[in-house]
SEVEXPA-63568 format. One line per 5 residues: number of its first residue (from 1); for each residue x, y negated, z negated of C-alpha. Coordinates in steps of 0.02 Angstrom, whole numbers, plus 50000, padded with zeros to 5 digits. Each point is the difference from the previous one (the first is absolute). Layout:
<bazas>
NUM) X:Y:Z  ... $
</bazas>
This chain:
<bazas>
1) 50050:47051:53853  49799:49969:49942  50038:49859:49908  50099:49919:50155  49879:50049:50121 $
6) 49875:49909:49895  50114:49849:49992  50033:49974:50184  49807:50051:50034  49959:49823:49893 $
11) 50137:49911:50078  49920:50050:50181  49807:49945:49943  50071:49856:49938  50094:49934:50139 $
16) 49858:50041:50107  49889:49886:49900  50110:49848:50060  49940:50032:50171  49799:50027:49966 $
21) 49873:49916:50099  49849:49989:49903  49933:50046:49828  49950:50161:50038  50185:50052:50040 $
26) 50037:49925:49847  49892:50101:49908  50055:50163:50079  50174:49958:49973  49972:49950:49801 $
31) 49900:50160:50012  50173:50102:50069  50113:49914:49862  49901:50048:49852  49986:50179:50062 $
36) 50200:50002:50034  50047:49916:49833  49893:50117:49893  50106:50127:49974  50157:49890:49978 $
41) 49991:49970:49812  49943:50166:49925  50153:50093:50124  50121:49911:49921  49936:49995:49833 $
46) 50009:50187:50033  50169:49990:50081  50072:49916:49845  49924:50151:49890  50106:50112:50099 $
51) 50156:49913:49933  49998:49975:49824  49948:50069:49852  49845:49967:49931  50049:49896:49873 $
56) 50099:49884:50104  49859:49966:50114  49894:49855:49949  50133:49865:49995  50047:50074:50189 $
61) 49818:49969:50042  49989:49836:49933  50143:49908:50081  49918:50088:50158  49833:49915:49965 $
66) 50071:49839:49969  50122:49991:50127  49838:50019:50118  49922:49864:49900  50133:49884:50026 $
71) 50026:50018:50158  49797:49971:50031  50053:49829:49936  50155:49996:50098  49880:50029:50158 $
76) 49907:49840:49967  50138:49894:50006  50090:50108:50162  49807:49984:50077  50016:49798:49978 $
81) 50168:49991:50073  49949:50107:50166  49836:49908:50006  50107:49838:50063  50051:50094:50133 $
86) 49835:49955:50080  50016:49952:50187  50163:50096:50029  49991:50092:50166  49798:49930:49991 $
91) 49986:50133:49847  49868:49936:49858  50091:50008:49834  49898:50125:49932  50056:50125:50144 $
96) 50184:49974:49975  49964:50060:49795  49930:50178:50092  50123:50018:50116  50161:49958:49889 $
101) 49951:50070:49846  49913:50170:50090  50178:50018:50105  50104:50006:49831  49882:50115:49945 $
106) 50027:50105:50148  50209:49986:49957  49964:50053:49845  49886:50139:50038  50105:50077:50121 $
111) 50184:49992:49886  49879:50066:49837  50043:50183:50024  50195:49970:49982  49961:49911:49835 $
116) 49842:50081:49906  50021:50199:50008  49854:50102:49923  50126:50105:49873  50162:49992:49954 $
121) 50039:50147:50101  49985:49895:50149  50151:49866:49940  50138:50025:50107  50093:49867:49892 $
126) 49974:50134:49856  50148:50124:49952  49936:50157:49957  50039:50002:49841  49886:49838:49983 $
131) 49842:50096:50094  50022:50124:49858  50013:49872:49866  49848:49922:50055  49920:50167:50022 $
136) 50041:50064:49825  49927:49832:49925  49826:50011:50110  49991:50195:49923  50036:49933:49834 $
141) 49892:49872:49998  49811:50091:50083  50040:49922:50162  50037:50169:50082  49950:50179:49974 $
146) 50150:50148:49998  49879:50050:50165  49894:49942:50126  49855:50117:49947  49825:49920:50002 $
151) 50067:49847:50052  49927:49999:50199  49877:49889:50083  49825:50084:49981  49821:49971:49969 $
156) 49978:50077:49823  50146:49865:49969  49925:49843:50094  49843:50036:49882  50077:50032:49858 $
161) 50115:49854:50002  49841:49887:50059  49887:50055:49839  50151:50002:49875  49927:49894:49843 $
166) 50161:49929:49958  50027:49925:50171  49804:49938:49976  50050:49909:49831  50143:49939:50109 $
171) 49872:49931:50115  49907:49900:49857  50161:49938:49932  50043:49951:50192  49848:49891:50013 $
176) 50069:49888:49842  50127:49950:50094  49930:49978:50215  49837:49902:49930  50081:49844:49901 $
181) 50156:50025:50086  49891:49978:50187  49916:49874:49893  50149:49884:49979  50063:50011:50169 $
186) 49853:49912:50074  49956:49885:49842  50165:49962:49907  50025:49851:50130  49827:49949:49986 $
191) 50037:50024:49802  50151:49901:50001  49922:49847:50096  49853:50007:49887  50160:49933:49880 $
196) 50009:49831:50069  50129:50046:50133  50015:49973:50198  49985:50142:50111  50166:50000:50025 $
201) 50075:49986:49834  49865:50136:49957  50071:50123:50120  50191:49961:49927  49933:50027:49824 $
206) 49942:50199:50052  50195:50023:50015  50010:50006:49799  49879:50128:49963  50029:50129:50116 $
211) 50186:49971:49953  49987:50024:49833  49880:50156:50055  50144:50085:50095  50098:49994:49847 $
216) 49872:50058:49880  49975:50146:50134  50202:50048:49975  50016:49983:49829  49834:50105:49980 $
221) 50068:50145:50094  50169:49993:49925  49955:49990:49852  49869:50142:50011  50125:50107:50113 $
226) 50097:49979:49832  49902:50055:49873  49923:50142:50144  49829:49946:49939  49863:49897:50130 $
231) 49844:49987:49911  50061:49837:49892  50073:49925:50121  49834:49995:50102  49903:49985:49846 $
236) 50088:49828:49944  50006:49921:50181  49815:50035:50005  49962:49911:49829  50103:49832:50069 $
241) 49875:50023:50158  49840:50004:49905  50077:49859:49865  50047:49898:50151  49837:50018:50086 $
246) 49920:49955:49831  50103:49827:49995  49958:49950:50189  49805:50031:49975  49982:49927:49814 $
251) 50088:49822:50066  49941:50001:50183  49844:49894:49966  50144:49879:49931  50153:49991:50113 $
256) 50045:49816:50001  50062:50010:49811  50059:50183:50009  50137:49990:50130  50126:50082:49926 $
261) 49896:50144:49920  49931:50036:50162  50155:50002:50082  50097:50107:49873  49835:50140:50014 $
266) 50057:50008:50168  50158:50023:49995  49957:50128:49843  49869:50094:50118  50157:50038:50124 $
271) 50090:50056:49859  49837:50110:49983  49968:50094:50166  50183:50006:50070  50061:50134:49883 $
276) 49843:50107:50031  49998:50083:50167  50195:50040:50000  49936:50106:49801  49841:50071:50053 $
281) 50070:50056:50180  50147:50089:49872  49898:50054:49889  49893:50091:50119  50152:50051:50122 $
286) 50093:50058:49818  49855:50158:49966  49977:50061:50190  50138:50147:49990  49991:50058:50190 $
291) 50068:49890:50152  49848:50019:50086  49887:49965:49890  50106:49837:49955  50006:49942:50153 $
296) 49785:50029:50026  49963:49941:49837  50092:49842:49987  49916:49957:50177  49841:50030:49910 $
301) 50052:49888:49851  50036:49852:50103  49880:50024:50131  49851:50027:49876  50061:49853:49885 $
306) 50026:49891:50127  49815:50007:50017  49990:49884:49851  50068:49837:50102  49816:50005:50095 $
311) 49924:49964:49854  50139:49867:49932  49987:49914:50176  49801:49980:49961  49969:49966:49823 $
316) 50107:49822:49978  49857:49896:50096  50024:49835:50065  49813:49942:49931  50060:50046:49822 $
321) 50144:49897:50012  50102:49937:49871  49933:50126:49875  49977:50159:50094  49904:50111:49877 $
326) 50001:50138:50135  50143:50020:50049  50093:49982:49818  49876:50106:49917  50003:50132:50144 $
331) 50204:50002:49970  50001:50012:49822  49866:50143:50009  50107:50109:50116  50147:49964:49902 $
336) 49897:50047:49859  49974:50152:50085  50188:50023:50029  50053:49991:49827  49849:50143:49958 $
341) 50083:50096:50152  50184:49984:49949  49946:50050:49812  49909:50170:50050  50130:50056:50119 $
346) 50151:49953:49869  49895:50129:49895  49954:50144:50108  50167:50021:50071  50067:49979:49815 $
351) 49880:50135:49965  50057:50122:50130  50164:49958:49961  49973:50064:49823  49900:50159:50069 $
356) 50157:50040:50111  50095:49981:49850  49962:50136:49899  50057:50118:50122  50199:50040:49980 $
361) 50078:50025:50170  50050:50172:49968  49808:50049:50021  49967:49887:50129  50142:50096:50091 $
366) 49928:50153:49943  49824:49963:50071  50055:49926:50165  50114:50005:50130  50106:49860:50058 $
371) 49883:50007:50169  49845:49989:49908  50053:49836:49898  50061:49919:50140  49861:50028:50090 $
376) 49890:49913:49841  50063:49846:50018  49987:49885:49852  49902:50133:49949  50126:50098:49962 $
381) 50016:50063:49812  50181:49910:50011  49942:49837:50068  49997:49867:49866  49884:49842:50067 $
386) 50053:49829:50005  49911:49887:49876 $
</bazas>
């Protein structure tokens, strides 16, 4: 019901901002839509941890991400159309795109909770015998705990879940992906065009890339879902980044006769930072045992990393332009920094992996009661990480 009431909270800002009167209800309004969409993304991340396994996760997750991405390019073209509706009922164009676009939202806000159901428990289109499949695999799996002991909503568990080090590393590793990917989504036109191409034809040619990145982002998470292993599958996407990035800067200064280098970097730099946030948001969501702390720390991840697209918004200056030694060498730094970030955490959870290793079940079950693990968490003796 959260997640709707989020939903049809957007949808009411956002018809409201067809009928503003000056900038500053504009700004209030933008104000209100960031503040309802926040919490969209991490619930339903969460939401889609609640119904698989963890190691059928991250290909979930990334035909969620790039659904939204495609239909952020979808929205351009749906914007254009409603924009020639300018002069109906004496309505500037630009007010029709709020007022259509926020009602749908409101439509599907308000039919959400019959289709997106926080467990399986809630599917009335479930047998039983279905709710206890699903159950049995979630148990199996780490997902769920034989109890619901030490898994409430306090403050020794918002603090704990805030300074955990692994969701920290997942922080770093978050930041190789918002800064070139925040990057590209206000330069890659401006990129393109520096190719020899019309406006136009520049923003048809972004189709490609971000095409071929949706794909990349599936076959990543399959194929990692497969082998129930996430930190090569961030590892490698990162490495096509930073080689990508490499090719872009080393031929900027000579675009004319480097067309199709540049444009194939581009494409390769999707290929790059579309797999990432569907892994890392896995990866992270994979080794946080209880529900709540889940839930808390994957709102942390996103919000935290998210914090990287300031600085990719800043560092590709205009007055630097066609090179853009800030703005490359800021990306390939951070992504630098990923790589150094995905590295130590594949080895300290390897490392308490092994420690939990060497003791047999029989005394873990000897030492502690079925209460008392669940109540650890992933750190329970029994809890193997995800690497």
């Amino acid at each position: 019901m959260w997640l709707s009431a989020l939903v049809l909270s957007w949808g009411t800002v956002m018809t409201l901002m067809g009928v503003v009167k000056d900038s500053q209800g504009m700004v209030i309004c933008r104000v209100c839509l960031g503040l309802c969409e926040a919490g969209f993304f991490p619930g339903a991340v969460y939401i889609v941890s609640t119904w698989y396994p963890r190691h059928e996760l991250q290909q979930r997750l990334a035909i969620f991400y790039t659904a939204s991405v495609f239909s952020g390019a979808l929205s351009g073209l749906l914007a254009f159309a409603i924009a020639r509706m300018d002069g109906v009922r004496g309505i500037e164009g630009w007010r029709w795109i709020f007022l259509l676009e926020g009602t749908v939202t409101i439509a599907a806000g308000a039919g959400m909770p019959f289709l997106i159901l926080d467990t399986p428990e809630k599917a009335k289109w479930l047998t039983e015998d279905d709710q206890r499949f699903i159950d049995v695999r979630l148990r199996l799996s780490g997902v769920r705990s034989g109890t619901q002991e030490g898994d409430k909503l306090s403050w020794r568990l918002l603090l704990d879940t805030l300074l955990d080090w692994k969701i920290g590393l997942g922080i770093l590793l978050a930041w190789a992906d918002s800064v070139p990917n925040a990057a590209f989504k206000f330069t890659m036109p401006q990129i393109i065009k520096q190719l020899g191409f019309s406006t136009e034809k520049a923003q048809l040619l972004t189709i490609p890339p971000y095409f071929c990145g949706g794909i990349s982002a599936w076959l990543t998470g399959r194929f990692s879902d497969r082998f129930s292993w996430r930190m090569p599958f961030i590892i490698g996407p990162m490495t096509i980044l930073a080689v990508a990035l490499g090719i872009l800067f080393h031929f900027s200064s000579d675009v004319a006769n480097n067309v199709p280098a540049m444009y194939v970097s581009v494409i390769l730099a999707q290929i790059g930072i579309y797999p990432l946030l569907p892994g890392i948001t896995a990866w992270i969501g994979n080794n946080l045992a209880l529900s709540w702390k889940r839930s808390i720390g994957i709102a942390w991840l996103l919000a935290a990393g998210n914090l990287g697209s300031l600085i990719g918004t800043n560092v590709f200056l205009d007055k630097e332009g066609p090179k853009y030694p800030t703005g490359y060498g800021t990306s390939l730094g951070i992504i630098c920094l990923g790589l150094i970030s995905a590295v130590l955490l594949e080895f300290l959870l390897w490392r308490l992996n092994n420690k939990k290793s060497k003791l047999s079940q029989h005394e873990v079950r000897e030492r502690y009661s079925q209460e008392q693990l669940d109540g650890m968490g992933e750190k329970s003796p029994l809890y193997q990480y995800t690497l």
